[in-house]
N, C-alpha and C positions, 0 to 999 in steps of 0.2 A: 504494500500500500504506500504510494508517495502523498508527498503534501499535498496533491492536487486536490486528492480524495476525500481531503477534511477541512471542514471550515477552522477558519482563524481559532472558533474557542475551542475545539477540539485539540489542536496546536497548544494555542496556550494552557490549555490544560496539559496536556501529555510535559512538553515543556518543565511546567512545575512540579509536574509528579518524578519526573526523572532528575529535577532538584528537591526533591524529601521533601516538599509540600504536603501538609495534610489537606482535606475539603475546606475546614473553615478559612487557611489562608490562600486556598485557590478562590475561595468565594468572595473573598476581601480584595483581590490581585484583578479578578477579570470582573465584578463588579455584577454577581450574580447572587444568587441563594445559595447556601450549603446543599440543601437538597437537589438544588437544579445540576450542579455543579457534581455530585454522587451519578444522578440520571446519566448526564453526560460521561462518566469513567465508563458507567453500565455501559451503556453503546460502544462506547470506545471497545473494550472486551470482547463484543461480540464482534464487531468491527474487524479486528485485529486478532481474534481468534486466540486471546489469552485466558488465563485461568485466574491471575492477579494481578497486581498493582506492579509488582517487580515486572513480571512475566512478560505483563504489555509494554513497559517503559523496553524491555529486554527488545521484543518483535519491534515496537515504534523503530528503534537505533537499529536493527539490521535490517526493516524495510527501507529505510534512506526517509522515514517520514518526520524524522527528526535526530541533527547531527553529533558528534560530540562535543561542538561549539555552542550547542544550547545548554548543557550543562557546566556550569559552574564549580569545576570540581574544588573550588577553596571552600566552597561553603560546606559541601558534606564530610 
């Protein structure tokens, strides 16, 4: 799956999850609900054919649908 395939907040969400983001401060970042913000992983999942949070950050970075340049690895 490339970026093509996902809108912006799917992006930004994966993004922060693959920076150790929990939902509440993915939902304070993209400017969404907590719960909207869970719905959205949920798809993501399906989407990307993972089982968890790691799993799909795992598949996001080997579909090319998000780079190593998106994570910030100083902060984890």
């Amino acid at each position: 799956m490339s970026r093509a395939h996902l809108s912006a907040i799917e992006l930004a969400i994966l993004k922060a999850l693959a920076n150790g983001m929990q939902s509440k401060e993915i939902a304070a970042l993209v400017g969404r609900r907590r719960a909207t913000v869970e719905w959205y992983v949920r798809m993501l999942l399906v989407k990307l054919d993972a089982r968890s949070r790691p799993h799909l950050v795992a598949r996001a970075l080997c579909s090319g649908a998000i780079g190593r340049e998106d994570i910030d690895t100083e902060a984890i």
